[in-house]
C-alpha positions as CSV (number, residue, x, y, z in Angstrom):
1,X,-85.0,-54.3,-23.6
2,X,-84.1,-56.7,-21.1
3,X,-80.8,-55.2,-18.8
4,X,-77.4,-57.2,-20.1
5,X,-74.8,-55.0,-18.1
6,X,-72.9,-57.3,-16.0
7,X,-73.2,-57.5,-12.7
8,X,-71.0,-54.9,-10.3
9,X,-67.9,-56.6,-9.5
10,X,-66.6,-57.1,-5.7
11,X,-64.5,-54.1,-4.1
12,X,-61.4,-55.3,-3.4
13,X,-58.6,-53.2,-1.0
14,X,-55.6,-54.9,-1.5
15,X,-52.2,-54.4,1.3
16,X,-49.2,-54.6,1.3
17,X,-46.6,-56.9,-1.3
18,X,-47.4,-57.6,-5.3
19,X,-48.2,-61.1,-4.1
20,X,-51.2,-59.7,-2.6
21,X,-52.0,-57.7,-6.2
22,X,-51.7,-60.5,-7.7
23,X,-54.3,-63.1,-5.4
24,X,-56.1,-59.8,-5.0
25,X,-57.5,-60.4,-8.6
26,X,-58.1,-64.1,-8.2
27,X,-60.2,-63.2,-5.6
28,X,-62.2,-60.7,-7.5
29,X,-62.8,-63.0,-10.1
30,X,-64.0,-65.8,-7.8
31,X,-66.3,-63.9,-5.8
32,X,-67.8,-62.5,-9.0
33,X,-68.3,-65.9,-10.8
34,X,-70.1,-67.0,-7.2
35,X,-72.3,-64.1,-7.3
36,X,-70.4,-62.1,-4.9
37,X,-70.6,-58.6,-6.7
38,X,-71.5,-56.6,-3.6
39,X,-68.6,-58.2,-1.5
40,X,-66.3,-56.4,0.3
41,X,-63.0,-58.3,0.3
42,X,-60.0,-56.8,2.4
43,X,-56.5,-58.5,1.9
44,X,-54.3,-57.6,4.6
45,X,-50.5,-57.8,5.7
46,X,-48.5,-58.5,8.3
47,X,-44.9,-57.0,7.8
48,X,-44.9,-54.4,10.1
49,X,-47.1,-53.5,13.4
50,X,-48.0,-50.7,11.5
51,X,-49.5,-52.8,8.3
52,X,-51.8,-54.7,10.7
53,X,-53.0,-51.0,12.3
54,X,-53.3,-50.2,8.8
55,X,-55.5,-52.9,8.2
56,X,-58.2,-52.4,10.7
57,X,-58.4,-49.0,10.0
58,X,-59.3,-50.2,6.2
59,X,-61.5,-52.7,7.3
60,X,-63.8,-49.8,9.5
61,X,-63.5,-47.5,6.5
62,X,-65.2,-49.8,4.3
63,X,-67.3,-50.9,6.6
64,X,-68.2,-46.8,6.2
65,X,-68.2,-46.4,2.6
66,X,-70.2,-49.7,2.0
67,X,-73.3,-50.2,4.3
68,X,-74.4,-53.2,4.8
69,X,-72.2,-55.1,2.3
70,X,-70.4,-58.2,3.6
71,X,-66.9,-57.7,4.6
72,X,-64.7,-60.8,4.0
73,X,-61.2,-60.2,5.2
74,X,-57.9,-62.3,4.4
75,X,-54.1,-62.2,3.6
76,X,-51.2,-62.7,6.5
77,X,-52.6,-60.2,9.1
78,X,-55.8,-62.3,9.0
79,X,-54.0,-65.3,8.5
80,X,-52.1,-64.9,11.8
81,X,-54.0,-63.3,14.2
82,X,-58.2,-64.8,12.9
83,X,-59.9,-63.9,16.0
84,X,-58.5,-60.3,16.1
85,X,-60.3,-59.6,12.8
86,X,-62.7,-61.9,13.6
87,X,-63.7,-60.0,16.9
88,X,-63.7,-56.7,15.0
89,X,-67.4,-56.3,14.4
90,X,-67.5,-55.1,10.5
91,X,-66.0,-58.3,10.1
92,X,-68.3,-60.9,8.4
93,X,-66.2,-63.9,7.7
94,X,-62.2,-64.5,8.1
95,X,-60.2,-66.5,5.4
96,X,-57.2,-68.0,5.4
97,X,-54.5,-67.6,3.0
98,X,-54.6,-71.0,1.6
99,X,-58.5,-70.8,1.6
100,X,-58.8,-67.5,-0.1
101,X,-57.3,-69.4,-3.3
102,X,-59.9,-72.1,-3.6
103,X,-62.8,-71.1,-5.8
104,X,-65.1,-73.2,-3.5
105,X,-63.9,-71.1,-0.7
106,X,-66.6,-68.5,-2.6
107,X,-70.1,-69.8,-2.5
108,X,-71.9,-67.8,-1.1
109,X,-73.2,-70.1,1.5
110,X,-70.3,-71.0,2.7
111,X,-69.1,-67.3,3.3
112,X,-71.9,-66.1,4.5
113,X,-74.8,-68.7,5.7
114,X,-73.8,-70.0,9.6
115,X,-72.7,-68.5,12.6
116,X,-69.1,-69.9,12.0
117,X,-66.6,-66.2,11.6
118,X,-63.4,-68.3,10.8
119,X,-62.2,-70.2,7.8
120,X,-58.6,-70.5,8.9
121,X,-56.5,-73.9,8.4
122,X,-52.8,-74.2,9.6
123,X,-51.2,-72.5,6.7
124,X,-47.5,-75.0,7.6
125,X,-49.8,-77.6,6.7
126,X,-49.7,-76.7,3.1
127,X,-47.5,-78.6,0.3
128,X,-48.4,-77.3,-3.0
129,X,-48.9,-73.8,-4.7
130,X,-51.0,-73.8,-7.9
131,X,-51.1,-71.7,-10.8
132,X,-54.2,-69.3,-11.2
133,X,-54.3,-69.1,-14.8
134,X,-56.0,-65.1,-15.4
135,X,-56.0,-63.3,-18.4
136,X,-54.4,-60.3,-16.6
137,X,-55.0,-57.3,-14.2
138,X,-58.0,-55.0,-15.3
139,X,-56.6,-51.7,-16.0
140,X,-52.7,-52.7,-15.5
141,X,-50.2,-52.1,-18.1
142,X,-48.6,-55.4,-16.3
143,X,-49.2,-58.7,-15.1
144,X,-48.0,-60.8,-11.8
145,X,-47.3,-64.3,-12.1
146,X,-47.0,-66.2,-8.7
147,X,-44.3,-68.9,-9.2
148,X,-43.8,-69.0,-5.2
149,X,-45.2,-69.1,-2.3
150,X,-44.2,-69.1,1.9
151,X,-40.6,-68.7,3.3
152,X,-38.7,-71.4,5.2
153,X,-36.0,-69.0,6.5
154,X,-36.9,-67.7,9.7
155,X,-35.4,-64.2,10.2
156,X,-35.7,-63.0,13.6
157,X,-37.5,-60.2,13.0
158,X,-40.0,-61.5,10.4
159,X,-43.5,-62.6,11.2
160,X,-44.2,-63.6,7.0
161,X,-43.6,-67.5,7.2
162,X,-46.1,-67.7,9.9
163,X,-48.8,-66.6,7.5
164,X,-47.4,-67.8,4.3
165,X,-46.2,-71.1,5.3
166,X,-43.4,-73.2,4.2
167,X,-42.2,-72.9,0.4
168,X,-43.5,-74.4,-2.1
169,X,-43.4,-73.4,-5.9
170,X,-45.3,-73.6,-9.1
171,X,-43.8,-76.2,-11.7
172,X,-42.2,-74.6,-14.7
173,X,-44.7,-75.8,-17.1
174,X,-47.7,-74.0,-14.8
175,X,-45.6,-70.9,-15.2
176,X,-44.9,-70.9,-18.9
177,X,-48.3,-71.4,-19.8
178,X,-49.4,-68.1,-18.1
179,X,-46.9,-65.8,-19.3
180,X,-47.6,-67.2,-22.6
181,X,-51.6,-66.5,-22.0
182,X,-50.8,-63.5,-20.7
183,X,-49.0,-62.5,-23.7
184,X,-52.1,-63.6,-26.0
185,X,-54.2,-61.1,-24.4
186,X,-51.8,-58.1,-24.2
187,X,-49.7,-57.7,-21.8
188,X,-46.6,-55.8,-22.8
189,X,-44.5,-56.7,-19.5
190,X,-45.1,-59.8,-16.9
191,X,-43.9,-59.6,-13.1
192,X,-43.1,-63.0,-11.6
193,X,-43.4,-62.6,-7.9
194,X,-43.5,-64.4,-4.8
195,X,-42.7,-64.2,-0.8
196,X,-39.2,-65.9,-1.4
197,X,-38.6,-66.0,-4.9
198,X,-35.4,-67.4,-5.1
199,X,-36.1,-70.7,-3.6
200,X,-38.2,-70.8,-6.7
201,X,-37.7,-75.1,-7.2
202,X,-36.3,-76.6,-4.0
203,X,-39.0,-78.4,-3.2
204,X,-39.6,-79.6,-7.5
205,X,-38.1,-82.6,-8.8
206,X,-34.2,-82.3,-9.9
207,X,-34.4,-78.6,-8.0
208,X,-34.0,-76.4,-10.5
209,X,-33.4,-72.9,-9.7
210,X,-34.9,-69.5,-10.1
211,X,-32.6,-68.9,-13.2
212,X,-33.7,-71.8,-14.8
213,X,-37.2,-70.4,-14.7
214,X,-36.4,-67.2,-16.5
215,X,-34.3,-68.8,-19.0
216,X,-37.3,-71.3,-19.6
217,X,-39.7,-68.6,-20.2
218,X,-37.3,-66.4,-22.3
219,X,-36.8,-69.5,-24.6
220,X,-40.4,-70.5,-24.9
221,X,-42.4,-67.8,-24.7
222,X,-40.2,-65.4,-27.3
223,X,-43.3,-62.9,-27.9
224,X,-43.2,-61.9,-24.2
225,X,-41.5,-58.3,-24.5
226,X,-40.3,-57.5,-20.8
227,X,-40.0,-60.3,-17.6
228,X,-39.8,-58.3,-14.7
229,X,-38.0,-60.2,-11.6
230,X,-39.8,-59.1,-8.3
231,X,-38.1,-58.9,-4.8
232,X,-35.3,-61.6,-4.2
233,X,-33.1,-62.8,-1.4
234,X,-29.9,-61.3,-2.8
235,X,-27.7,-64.3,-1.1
236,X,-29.6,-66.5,-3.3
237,X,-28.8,-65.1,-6.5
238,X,-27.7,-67.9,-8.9
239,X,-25.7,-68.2,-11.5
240,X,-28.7,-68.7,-14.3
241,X,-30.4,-65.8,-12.9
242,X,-27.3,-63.5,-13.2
243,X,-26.6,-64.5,-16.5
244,X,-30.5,-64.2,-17.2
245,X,-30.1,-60.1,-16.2
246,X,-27.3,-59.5,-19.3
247,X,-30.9,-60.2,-21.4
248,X,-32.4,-57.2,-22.9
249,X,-36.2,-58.9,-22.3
250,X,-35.4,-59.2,-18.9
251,X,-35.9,-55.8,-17.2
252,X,-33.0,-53.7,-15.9
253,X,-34.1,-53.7,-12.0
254,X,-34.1,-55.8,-9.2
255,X,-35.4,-55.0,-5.6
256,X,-32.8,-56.3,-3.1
257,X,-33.7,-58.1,0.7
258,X,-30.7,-56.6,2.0
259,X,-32.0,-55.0,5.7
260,X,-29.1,-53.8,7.5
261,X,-25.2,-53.2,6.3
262,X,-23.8,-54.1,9.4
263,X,-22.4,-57.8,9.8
264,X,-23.7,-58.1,13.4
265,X,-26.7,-56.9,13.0
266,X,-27.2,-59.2,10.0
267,X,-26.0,-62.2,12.1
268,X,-28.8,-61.3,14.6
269,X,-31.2,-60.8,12.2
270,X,-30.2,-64.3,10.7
271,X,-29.7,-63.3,7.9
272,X,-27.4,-65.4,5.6
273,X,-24.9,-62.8,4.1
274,X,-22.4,-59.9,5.1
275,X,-22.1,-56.8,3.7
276,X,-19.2,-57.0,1.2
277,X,-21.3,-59.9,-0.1
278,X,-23.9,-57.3,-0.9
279,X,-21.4,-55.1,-2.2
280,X,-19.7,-57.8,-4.3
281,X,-23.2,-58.8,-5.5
282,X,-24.2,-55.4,-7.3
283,X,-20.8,-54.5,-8.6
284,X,-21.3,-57.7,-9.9
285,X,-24.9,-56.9,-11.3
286,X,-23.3,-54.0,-12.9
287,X,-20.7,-55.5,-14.5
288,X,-23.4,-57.9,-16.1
289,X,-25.8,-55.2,-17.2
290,X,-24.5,-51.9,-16.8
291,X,-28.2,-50.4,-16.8
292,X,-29.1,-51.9,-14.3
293,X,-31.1,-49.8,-11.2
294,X,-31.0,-51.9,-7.7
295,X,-33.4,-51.0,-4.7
296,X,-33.1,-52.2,-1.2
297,X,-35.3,-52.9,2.1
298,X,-33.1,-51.9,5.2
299,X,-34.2,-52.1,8.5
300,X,-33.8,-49.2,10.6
301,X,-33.4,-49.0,14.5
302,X,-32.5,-53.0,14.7
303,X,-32.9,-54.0,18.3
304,X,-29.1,-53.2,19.6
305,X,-28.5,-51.4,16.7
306,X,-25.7,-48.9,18.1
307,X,-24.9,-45.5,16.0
308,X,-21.8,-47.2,14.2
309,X,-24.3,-50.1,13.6
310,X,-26.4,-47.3,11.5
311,X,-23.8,-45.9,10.0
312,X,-22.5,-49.0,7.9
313,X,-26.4,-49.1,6.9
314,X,-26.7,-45.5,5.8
315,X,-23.1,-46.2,3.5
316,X,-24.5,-49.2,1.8
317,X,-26.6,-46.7,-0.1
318,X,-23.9,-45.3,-1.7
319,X,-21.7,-48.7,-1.6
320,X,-24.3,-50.8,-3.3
321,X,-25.4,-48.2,-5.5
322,X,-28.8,-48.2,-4.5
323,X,-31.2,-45.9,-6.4
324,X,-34.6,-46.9,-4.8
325,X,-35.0,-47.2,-1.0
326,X,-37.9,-49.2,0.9
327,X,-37.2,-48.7,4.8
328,X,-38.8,-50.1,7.6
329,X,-38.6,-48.5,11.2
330,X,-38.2,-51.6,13.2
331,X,-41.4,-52.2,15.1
332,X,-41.3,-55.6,17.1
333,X,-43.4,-58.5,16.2
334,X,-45.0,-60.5,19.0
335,X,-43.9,-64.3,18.3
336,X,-40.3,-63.4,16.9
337,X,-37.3,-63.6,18.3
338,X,-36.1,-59.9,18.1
339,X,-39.3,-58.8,19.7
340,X,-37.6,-60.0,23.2
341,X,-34.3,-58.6,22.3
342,X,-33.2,-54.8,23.6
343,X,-34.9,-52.7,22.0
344,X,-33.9,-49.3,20.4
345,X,-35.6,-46.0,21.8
346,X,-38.8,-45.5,19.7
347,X,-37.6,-41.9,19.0
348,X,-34.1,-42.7,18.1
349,X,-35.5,-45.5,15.3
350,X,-38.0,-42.6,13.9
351,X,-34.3,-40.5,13.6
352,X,-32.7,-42.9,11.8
353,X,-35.1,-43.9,9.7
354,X,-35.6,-40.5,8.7
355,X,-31.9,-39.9,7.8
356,X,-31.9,-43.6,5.4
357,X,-35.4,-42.0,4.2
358,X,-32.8,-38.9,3.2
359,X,-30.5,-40.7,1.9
360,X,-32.5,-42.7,-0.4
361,X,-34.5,-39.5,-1.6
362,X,-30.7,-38.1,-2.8
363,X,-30.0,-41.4,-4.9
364,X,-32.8,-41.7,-6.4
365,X,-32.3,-37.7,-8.0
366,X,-28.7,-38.7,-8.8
367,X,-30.6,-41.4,-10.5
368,X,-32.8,-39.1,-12.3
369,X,-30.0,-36.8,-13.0
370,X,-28.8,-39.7,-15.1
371,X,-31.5,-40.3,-17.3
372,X,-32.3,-36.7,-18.6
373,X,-31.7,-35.7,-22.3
374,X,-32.2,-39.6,-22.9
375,X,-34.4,-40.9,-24.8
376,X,-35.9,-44.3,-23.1
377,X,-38.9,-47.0,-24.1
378,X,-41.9,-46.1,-21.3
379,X,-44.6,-48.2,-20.6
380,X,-47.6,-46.0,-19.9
381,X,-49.4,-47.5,-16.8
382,X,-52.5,-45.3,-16.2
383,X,-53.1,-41.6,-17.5
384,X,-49.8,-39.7,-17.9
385,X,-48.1,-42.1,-15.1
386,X,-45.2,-44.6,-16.9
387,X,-42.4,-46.6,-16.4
388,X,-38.8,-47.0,-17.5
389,X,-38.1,-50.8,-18.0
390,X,-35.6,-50.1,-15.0
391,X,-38.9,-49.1,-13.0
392,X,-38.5,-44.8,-12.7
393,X,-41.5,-43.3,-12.9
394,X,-42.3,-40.9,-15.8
395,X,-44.9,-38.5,-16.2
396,X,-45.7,-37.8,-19.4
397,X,-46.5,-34.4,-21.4
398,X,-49.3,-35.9,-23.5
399,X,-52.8,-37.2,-21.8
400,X,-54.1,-38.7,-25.0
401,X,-52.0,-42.2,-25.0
402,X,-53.0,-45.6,-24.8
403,X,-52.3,-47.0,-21.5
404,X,-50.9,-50.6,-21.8
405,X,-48.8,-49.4,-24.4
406,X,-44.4,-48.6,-24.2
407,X,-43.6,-45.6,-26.4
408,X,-40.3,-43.4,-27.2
409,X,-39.6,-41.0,-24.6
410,X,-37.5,-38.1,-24.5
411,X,-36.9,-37.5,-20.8
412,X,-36.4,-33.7,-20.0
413,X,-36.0,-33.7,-16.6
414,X,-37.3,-34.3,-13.0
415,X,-39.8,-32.9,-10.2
416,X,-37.9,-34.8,-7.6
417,X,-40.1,-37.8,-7.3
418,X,-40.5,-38.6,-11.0
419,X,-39.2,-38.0,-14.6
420,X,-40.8,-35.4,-16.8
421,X,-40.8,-37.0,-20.5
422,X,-42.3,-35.7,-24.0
423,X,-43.2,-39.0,-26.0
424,X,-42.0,-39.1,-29.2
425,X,-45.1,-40.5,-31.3
């Protein structure tokens, strides 16, 4: 009998943001329609100093575990630095992050045929972001929808726009028709995502807002079971999108850009909100869905951060209410403005970062301490691994379930870096 197994799909090591997840399988899934299978296709990021080491050292690892394959490496690190990557010698072809989205991008030929290394246009020359419509994420109990993409903000600190772009969003319609595809073939909960989500629909016609989005989708696609809102500017929060959070089909979390709690700092950083706006904003969360779990990026060691300048960071754990921490020792970016400003002493940012590290660790088990002897809806990712709809991690009692699938849960308590849950079936 002639062989019908289908061919061996691309490896794909994705970095960094759930932007990247979600081009990640795009990717895949045009390198395997161009007959890419054996493909090795690294897509990087650029957040951090460290993100960019990170990425080299994936790139010569694969190189390691896949002889002879072709190694095609994109996303922002590539994006902003080509000939870096380009000069590194695993490296068979660099894309750019406008490039890496075109399914003609692909052929073969043009990846691999030639002596030309770079495929990397000027990514601020970019006006549009299309819709990739995708039946879902192999082996993901959720989906990503990108409804944004690039930043025109430019934080002092932040390298992002520079590989991203300018913003630029998906119309509403491209959206809709996604999540409701999505929802044909499964998925239980849809993610939209983006690099600055709330500027969702400046740049559409009548410039509708981010909340108009989720109400839109709520409204039209009423078998979807749980929209999940990805990372957001918290200044621009707006009044759709808040009233959009008292929904029960909208999930109780939201991941907050805050990055420092000090007013300076946040001026230097040009950022465009204080700290009692911060405050303000999740008291007001709260009052709109008292369920609600907020996480945070902050900063540490700011260049000219000063010790009361940590301090006021460190309280807006407790002052925001923050139950789920993402910090970043500051590490300077060559190209941005705080990269030429005094500098805090590498050892004194590794302290501080450890003590916000601390302090998120202790929220998040007052946060567990909450939820045990409830019993909660969790959607089982991958094994015994699930989630609360307010993103805690579970780990459930019972191997046998069907991931993709929420179930009753009765949480019994915690290990310190997850639930423990029984499900009730």
């Amino acid at each position: 009998m002639p062989d019908t197994a289908p061919p061996p799909g691309p490896t794909v090591i994705t970095l960094g943001c759930r932007l990247n997840t979600y081009e990640s399988e795009v990717m895949r899934r045009h390198a395997l329609e161009a007959g890419l299978g054996g493909a090795v296709i690294v897509n990087t990021c650029a957040v951090t100093s460290e993100a960019v080491r990170g990425a080299r050292q994936a790139i010569r690892r694969a190189a390691k575990d896949h002889p002879g394959a072709p190694i095609l490496v994109t996303g922002c690190a590539a994006q902003i630095d080509p000939a870096a990557f380009a000069a590194m010698p695993e490296v068979t072809r660099v894309i750019g992050n406008h490039e890496k989205m075109q399914a003609e991008t692909w052929a073969p030929l043009e990846l691999l045929g030639g002596e030309e290394k770079v495929r990397v246009n000027d990514i601020m020359s970019v006006r549009e972001t299309a819709a990739h419509l995708i039946d879902g994420m192999d082996g993901r109990a959720r989906a990503y929808v990108q409804v944004q993409n690039g930043c025109d903000h430019r934080c002092t600190f932040c390298i992002i726009p520079y590989g991203r772009g300018n913003s630029r969003s998906v119309p509403a319609g491209e959206v809709v028709a996604q999540v409701r595809r999505l929802v044909e073939t499964g998925h239980h909960e849809v993610v939209l995502t983006g690099v600055d989500l709330t500027s969702w629909g400046a740049d559409l016609p009548g410039a509708p807002q981010l909340g108009n989005l989720v109400q839109r989708i709520l409204k039209l696609v009423p078998e979807l079971r749980q929209l999940r809102i990805s990372s957001i500017d918290a200044i621009e929060m707006d009044g759709a999108l808040i009233e959009a959070m008292s929904e029960t089909r909208v999930a109780p979390y939201l991941h907050l850009s805050l990055q420092h709690g000090d007013d300076l700092i946040l001026k230097r950083m040009k950022r465009r909100h204080g700290r009692d706006a911060a405050i303000q904003l999740t008291d007001h969360l709260r009052r709109v869905r008292p369920d609600i779990a907020l996480g945070a990026d902050i900063i540490a060691g700011f260049p000219t951060e000063t010790d009361a300048h940590f301090e006021n960071s460190l309280r807006l754990v407790d002052e925001c209410g923050l139950s789920f921490l993402h910090v970043f020792p500051y590490s300077p970016r060559p190209g941005t403005p705080a990269a030429k400003m005094p500098q805090v002493a590498k050892p004194v940012v590794k302290e501080r970062a450890a003590r916000l590290r601390a302090a998120g660790e202790a929220a998040l088990i007052r946060h567990f301490a909450r939820h045990v002897g409830e019993v909660r809806e969790a959607l089982l990712e991958r094994g015994v691994s699930a989630r609360l709809a307010d993103f805690t991690q579970v780990k459930l009692s019972d191997p046998s379930l069907e991931a993709g699938r929420a179930y009753p849960v009765r949480l019994t308590g915690h290990d310190g870096k997850q639930l423990l849950g029984t499900p009730l079936t």
